[in-house]
C-alpha positions in Angstrom: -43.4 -7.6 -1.9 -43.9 -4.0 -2.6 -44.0 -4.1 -6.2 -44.1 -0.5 -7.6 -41.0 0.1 -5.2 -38.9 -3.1 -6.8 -39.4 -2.0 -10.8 -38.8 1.8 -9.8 -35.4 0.2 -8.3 -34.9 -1.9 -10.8 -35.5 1.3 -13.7 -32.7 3.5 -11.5 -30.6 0.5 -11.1 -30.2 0.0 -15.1 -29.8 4.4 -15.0 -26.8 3.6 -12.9 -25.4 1.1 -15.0 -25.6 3.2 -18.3 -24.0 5.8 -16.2 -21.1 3.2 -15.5 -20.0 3.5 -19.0 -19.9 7.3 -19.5 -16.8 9.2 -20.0 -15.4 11.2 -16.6 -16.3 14.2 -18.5 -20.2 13.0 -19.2 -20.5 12.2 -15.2 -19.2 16.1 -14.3 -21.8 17.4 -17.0 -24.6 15.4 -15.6 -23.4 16.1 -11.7 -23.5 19.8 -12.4 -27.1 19.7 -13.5 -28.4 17.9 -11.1 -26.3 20.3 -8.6 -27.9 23.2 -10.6 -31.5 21.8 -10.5 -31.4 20.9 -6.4 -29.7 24.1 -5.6 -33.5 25.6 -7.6 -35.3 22.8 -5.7 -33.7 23.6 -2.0 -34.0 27.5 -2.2 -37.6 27.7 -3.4 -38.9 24.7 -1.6 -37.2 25.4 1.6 -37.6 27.7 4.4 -34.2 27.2 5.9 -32.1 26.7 2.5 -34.1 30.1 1.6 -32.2 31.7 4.5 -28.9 29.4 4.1 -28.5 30.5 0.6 -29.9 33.5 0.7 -27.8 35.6 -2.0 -25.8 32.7 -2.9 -27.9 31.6 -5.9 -25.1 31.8 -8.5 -22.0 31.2 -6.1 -20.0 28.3 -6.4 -20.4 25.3 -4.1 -17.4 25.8 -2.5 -18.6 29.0 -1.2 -22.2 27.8 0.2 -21.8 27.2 4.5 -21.7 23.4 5.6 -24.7 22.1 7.5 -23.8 20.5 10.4 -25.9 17.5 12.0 -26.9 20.0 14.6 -28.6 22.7 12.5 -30.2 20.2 10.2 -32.2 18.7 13.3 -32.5 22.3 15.1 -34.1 23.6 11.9 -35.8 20.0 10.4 -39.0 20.9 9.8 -38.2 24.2 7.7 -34.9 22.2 6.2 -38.3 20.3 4.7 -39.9 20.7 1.3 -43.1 19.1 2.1 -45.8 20.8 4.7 -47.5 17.2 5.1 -45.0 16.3 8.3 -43.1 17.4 11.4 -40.0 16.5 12.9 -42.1 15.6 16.0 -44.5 13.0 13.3 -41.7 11.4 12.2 -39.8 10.4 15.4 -43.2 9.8 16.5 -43.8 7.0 13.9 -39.9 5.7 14.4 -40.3 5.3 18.1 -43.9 3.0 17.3 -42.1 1.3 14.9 -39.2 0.2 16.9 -41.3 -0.4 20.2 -43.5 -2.6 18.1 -40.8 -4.0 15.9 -42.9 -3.0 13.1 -42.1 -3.9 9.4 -39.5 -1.4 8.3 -40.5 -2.2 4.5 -43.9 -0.5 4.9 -44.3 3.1 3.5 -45.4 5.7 6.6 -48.6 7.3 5.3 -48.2 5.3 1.9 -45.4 7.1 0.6 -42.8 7.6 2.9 -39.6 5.9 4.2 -38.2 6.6 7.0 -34.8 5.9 9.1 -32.5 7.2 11.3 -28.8 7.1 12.8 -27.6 5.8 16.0 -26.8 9.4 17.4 -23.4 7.7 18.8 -22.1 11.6 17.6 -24.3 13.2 19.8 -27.0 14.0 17.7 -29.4 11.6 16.4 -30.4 12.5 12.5 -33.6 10.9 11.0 -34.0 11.3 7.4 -37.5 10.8 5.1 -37.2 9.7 1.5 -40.2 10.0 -1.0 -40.7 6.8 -3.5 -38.2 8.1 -6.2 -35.4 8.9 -3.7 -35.8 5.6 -2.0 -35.4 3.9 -5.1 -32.1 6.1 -5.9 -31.2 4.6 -2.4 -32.0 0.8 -3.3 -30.3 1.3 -6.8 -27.2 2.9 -5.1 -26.9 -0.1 -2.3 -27.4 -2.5 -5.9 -24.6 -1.2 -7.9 -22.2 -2.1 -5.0 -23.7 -5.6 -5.5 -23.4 -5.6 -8.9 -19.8 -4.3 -8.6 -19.2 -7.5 -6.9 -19.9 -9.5 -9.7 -23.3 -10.6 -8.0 -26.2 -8.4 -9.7 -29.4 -9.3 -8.1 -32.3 -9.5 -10.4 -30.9 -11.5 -12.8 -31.8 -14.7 -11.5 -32.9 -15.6 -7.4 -30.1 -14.5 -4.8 -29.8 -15.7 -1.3 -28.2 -13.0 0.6 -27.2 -13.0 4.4 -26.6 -9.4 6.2 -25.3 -9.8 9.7 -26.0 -6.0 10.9 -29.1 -4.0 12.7 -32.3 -5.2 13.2 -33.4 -2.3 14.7 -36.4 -1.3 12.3 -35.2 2.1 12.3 -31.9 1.5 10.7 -31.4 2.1 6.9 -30.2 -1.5 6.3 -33.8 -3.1 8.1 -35.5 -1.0 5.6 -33.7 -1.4 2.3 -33.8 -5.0 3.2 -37.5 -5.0 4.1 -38.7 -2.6 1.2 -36.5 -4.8 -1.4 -37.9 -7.7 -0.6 -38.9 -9.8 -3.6 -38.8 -13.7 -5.4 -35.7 -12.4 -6.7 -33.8 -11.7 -3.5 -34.0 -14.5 -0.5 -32.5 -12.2 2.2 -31.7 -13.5 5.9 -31.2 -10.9 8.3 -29.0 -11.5 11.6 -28.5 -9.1 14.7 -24.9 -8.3 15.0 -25.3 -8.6 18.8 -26.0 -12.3 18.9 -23.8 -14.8 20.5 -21.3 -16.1 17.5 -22.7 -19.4 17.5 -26.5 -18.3 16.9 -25.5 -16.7 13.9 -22.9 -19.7 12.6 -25.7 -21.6 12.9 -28.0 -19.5 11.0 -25.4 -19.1 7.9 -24.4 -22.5 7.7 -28.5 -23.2 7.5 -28.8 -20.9 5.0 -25.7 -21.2 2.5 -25.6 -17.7 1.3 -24.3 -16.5 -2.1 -23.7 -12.9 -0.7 -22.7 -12.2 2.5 -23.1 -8.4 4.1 -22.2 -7.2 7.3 -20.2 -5.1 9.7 -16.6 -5.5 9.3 -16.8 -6.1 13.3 -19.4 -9.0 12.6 -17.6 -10.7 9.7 -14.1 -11.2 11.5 -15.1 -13.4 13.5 -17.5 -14.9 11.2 -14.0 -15.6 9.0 -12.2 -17.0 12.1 -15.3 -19.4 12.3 -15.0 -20.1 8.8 -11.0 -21.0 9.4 -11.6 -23.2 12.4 -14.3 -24.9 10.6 -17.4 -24.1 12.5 -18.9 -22.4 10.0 -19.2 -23.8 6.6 -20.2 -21.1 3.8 -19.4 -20.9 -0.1 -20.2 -17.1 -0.4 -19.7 -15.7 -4.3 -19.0 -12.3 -2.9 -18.3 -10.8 0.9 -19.2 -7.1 1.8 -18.0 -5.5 4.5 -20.1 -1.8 5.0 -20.5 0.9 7.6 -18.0 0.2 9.5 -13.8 0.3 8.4 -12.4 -2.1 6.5 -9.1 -2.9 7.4 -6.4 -4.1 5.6 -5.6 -7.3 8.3 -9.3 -7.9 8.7 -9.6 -8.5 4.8 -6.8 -10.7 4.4 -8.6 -13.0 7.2 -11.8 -12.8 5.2 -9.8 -13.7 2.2 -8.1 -16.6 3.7 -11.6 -18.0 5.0 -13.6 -17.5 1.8 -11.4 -17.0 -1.0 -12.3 -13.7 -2.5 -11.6 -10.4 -1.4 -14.2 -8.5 0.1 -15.8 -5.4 -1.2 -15.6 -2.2 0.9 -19.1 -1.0 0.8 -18.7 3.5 2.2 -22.4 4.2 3.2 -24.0 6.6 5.3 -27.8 7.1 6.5 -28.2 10.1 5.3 -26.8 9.4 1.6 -27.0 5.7 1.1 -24.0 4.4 -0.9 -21.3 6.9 -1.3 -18.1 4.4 -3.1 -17.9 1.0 -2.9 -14.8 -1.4 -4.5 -14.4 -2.7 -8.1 -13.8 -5.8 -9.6 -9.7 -4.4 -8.9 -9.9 -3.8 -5.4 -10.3 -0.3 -5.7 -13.1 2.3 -4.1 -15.0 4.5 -6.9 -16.8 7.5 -5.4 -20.6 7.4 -6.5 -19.8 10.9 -8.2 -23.0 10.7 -10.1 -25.2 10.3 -7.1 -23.2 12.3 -4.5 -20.6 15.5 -4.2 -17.7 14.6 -1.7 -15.7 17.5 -0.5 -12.9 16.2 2.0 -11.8 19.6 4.0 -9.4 20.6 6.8 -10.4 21.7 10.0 -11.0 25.0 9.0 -13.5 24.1 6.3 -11.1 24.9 3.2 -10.6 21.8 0.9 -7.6 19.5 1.0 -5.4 18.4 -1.9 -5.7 15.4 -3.7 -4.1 12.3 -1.8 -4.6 14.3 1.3 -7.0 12.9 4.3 -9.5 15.8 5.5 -10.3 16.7 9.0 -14.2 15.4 8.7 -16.5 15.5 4.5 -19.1 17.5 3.1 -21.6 15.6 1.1 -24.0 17.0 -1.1 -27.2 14.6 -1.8 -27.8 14.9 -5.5 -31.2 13.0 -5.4 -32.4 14.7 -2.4 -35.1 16.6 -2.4 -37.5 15.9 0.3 -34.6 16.7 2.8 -32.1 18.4 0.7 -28.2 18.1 1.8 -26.0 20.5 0.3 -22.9 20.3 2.1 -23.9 18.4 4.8 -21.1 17.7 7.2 -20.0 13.6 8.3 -17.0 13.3 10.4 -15.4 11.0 8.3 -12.1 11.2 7.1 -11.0 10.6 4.1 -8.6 11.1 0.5 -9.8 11.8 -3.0 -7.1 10.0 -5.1 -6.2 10.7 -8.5 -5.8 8.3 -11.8 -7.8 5.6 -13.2 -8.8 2.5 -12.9 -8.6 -0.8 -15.1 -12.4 -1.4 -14.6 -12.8 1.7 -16.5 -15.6 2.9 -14.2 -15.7 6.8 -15.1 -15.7 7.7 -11.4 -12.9 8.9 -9.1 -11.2 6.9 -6.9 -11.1 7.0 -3.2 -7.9 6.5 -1.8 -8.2 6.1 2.0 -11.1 5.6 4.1 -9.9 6.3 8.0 -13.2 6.3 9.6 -14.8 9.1 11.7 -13.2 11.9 13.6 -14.4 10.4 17.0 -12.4 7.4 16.5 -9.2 9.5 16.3 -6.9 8.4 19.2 -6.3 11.1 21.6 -3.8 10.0 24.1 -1.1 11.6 26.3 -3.0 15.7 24.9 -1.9 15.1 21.8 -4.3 13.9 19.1 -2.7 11.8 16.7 -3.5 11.0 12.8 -5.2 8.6 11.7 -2.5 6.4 10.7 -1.8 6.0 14.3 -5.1 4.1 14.9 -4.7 2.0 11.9 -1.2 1.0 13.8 -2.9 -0.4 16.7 -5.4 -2.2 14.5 -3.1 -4.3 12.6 -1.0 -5.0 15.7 -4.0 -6.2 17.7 -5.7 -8.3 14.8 -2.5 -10.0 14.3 -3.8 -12.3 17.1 -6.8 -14.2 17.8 -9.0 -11.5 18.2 -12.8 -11.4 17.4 -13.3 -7.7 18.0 -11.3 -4.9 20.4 -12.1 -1.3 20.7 -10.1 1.7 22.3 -11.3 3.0 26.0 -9.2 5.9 26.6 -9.3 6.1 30.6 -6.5 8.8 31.2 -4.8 11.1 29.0 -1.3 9.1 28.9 -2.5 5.5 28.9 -3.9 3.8 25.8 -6.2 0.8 27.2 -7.2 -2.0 24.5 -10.6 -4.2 25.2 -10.0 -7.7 23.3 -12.6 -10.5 22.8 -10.7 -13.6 22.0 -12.0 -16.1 19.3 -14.0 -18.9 20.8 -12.7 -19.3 23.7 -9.3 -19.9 22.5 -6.3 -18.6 25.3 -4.8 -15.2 24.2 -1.8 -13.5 25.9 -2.9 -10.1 26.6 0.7 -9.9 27.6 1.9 -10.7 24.0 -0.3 -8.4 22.2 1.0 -5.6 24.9 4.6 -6.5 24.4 3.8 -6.0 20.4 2.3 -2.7 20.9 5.3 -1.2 23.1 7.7 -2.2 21.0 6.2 -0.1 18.0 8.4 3.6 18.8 4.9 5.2 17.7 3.7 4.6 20.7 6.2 5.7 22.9 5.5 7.5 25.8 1.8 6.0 26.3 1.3 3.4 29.1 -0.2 0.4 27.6 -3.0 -1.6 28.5 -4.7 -4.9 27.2 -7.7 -6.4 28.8 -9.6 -9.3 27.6 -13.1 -9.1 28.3 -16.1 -11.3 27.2 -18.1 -8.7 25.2 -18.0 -5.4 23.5 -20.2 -2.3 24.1 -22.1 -1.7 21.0 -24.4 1.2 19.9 -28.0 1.0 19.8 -27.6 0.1 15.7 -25.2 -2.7 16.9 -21.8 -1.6 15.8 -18.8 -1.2 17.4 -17.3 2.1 17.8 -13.5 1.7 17.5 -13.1 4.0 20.3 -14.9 4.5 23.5 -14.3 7.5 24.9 -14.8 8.0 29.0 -18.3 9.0 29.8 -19.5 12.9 29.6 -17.1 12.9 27.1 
C-alpha cells in the first residue's frame, strides 16, 4: 500500500465532493482559473506550448489550435515541463514493465506514473503524471464510485474489474497504486475464456463490479442462465459504449442499472452517470468542446465530428485542446441530483467506429441501429468487419454455446429500410479480435486501412 498516494486521493476525493454541491456558476468561476493558471503553466514551462501559443496569451480558448495525438507524440519531449525525462525513457520503462509484468502501482523513479493507450488509432500516446495529478486521476475514477452510491473509504469494498491487465494500461495502475485495506480489488483479463472469469466472480462475491461493456454482457447473460451467481451493489460499465440493449440485460441480471463510466487515458474520468441515470460532465476537472469536422463548435443537443479536451490538472503534460475522436452532445437543463455539472446527452463512441458502407459514411445513429438489432439475440459480443464497400458483414459470438440463427439476425437487419441497399452478412465465429488493452473495437476495418 502506497500510503502518501491513498490520503493525497483521499484529500482530492473530499475537494471533489465539496465541488459537487457548488452552484453551476461557482464551477465556471473555478474552471476559468484553473484554465487561466495552466494556460501560465503550459507557455512558460513548455517548449512546444511556447510556440503553440505563441501570441495567443490573452485569446479565448476557442481560438487556441487543437493538438492532435500526432503532434503531441512528434513533439513529446518539448510538449514536457520537466527536463528529468525523455519520450525514449518513458517507453523505455513501459516496455520493461510490461515484458516483466512489473507492478503497475510502483512510482517510475519514485515519483512518477506512467501509462499508455492501445494505439488502435494509429498512434500510441503515453502519458506521465506527477503524485498530485495522479491523485486528481484516482479522485476522478472515485467520484464515479461514489456517484454509484458505493464510496470506497468509508468502510472495506470488494471490487471486481474485468478489463486490462496489461501493466501499461491506466486501469492496472489506478488499481495497483489504490491498493489499500480499504479497497479488496480483483482484477480479471477481459480476454479469458467466460468460464475462468465466472468462476473467479462467483469466488469472490463483489460489491462493485467494473468492466468493459464488451466483458459485462456476457457476464449478465451468465448471471441470467445461472452460471454465475453475484449480488453486486453497483455495475460499471467504462471505456467502451454503453448501450441502451446491453444495459437493460445488465439490469435484468443484477437489478440495478449500470453506471456509464466516459474515461480516457489521457484525462481519466471525463462524466460518469448519477443516481438518475443521467451523465454529468466532470466540468470542474476537464473542458469538453464537441466540434464539427472543420473544427468550429457544434450546438447544444448536437453530436460533434470527434472532442477537444482540455486537462485542467495537467501540468506535467499539459492538454489544451487535445483532440479524441469521440463523438458526442452537450445537453442542456438540469438534473434532480442537483450535481452543478452539465449534462452529457449522447455518447456515440469514436469516429473510427463510424460505419462506412456502400461510399457513403453514415451517422452515428446508424451504428447504434445495428447494435440493438444484433443484441436482441443471444449474442455475447459482435463487431463490424467492413470487407467491401457495399456489404456490411457482422461477426457474432453466441452465448455459451447456445444455437443462434445467423439467418434470423440477418433477416432482422434487412428488414430495417436503413439499411437498404447494403448486402448483409452474419457470421458466427468463436472469438473476437481484441486490441492489445483487450477491448473490442466495434468496427474492424480491412487491413492497411
Amino acid at each position: 500500500m502506497d500510503v502518501e498516494v491513498v490520503v493525497r486521493a483521499l484529500a482530492e476525493r473530499r475537494r471533489l465532493a465539496h465541488r459537487d454541491r457548488w452552484s453551476r456558476e461557482q464551477v465556471h468561476a473555478y474552471r476559468q482559473e484553473r484554465l487561466a493558471e495552466l494556460r501560465r503553466w503550459a507557455v512558460t514551462r513548455s517548449r512546444f506550448y511556447e510556440r503553440h501559443h505563441a501570441g495567443l496569451l490573452d485569446a479565448p480558448l476557442s481560438a487556441l489550435p487543437p493538438v492532435t495525438k500526432p503532434v503531441l507524440m512528434d513533439a513529446f519531449d518539448d510538449v514536457l515541463t520537466t527536463r528529468d525525462m525523455t519520450l525514449a525513457a518513458i517507453e523505455e520503462h513501459l516496455r520493461q514493465l510490461s515484458d516483466s509484468s512489473g507492478d503497475p502501482g510502483a512510482r517510475w523513479r519514485r515519483r512518477w506514473r506512467t501509462a499508455a493507450t492501445a494505439g488502435t488509432t494509429g498512434v500510441r500516446a503515453v502519458l506521465v503524471w506527477d503524485e498530485q495529478e495522479w491523485a486528481t486521476v484516482l479522485a476522478s475514477y472515485a467520484r464515479a464510485t461514489v456517484w454509484a452510491g458505493t464510496p470506497t473509504g468509508m468502510r472495506p469494498v470488494r471490487m471486481a474489474v474485468v478489463s486490462s491487465r496489461n501493466p501499461t494500461h491506466q486501469s492496472a495502475v489506478v488499481a495497483a497504486s489504490a491498493r489499500s485495506p480499504l479497497i479488496r480489488s480483483l482484477r480479471l483479463d477481459a480476454t479469458a475464456p467466460l468460464s475462468e472469469t465466472v468462476s473467479a466472480l462467483n469466488a469472490f462475491a463483489p460489491e462493485v463490479l467494473v468492466g468493459y461493456s464488451s466483458a459485462l454482457r456476457p457476464l449478465a447473460l451468465a448471471q441470467i442462465d445461472g452460471s454465475l451467481r453475484i449480488r453486486p451493489r453497483a455495475v460499471m460499465s467504462a471505456s467502451e459504449v454503453l448501450s441502451e440493449s446491453a444495459a437493460r440485460v445488465m439490469t435484468t441480471a443484477w437489478n440495478t442499472a449500470p453506471f456509464d463510466v466516459y474515461a480516457a487515458t489521457e484525462t481519466a474520468g471525463i462524466a460518469s452517470t448519477c443516481e438518475h441515470g443521467r451523465r454529468h460532465l466532470y466540468d470542474d476537472l476537464v473542458i469538453v468542446e464537441p466540434v464539427d469536422a472543420a473544427g468550429a463548435p457544434v450546438p447544444v443537443g448536437t453530436t460533434g465530428a470527434r472532442l477537444l479536451v482540455t486537462v485542467l490538472f495537467s501540468r506535467t503534460v499539459p492538454l489544451i485542446r487535445y483532440e479524441l475522436s469521440d463523438r458526442v452532445a452537450i445537453g442542456s437543463g438540469d438534473c434532480p441530483c442537483g450535481r452543478p455539472y452539465r449534462l452529457l446527452e449522447t455518447l456515440e463512441g469514436r469516429a473510427e467506429d463510424t460505419l462506412s458502407a456502400a461510399g457513403r459514411t453514415h451517422a452515428g445513429d446508424l451504428t447504434a441501429l445495428l447494435r440493438n438489432v444484433v443484441e436482441q439475440f443471444a449474442v455475447d459480443m459482435w463487431q463490424l468487419a467492413e470487407t467491401a464497400p457495399d456489404e456490411i458483414r457482422v461477426l457474432v459470438v453466441p452465448h455459451g454455446g447456445d444455437a443462434l440463427s445467423v439467418d434470423a439476425i440477418r433477416r432482422r437487419l434487412e428488414a430495417r429500410p436503413e439499411l437498404h441497399g447494403h448486402r448483409i452478412r452474419v457470421d458466427e465465429v468463436a472469438t473476437l479480435p481484441r486490441t492489445p488493452l483487450g477491448k473490442a473495437p466495434l468496427r474492424r476495418s480491412p487491413p492497411g486501412r
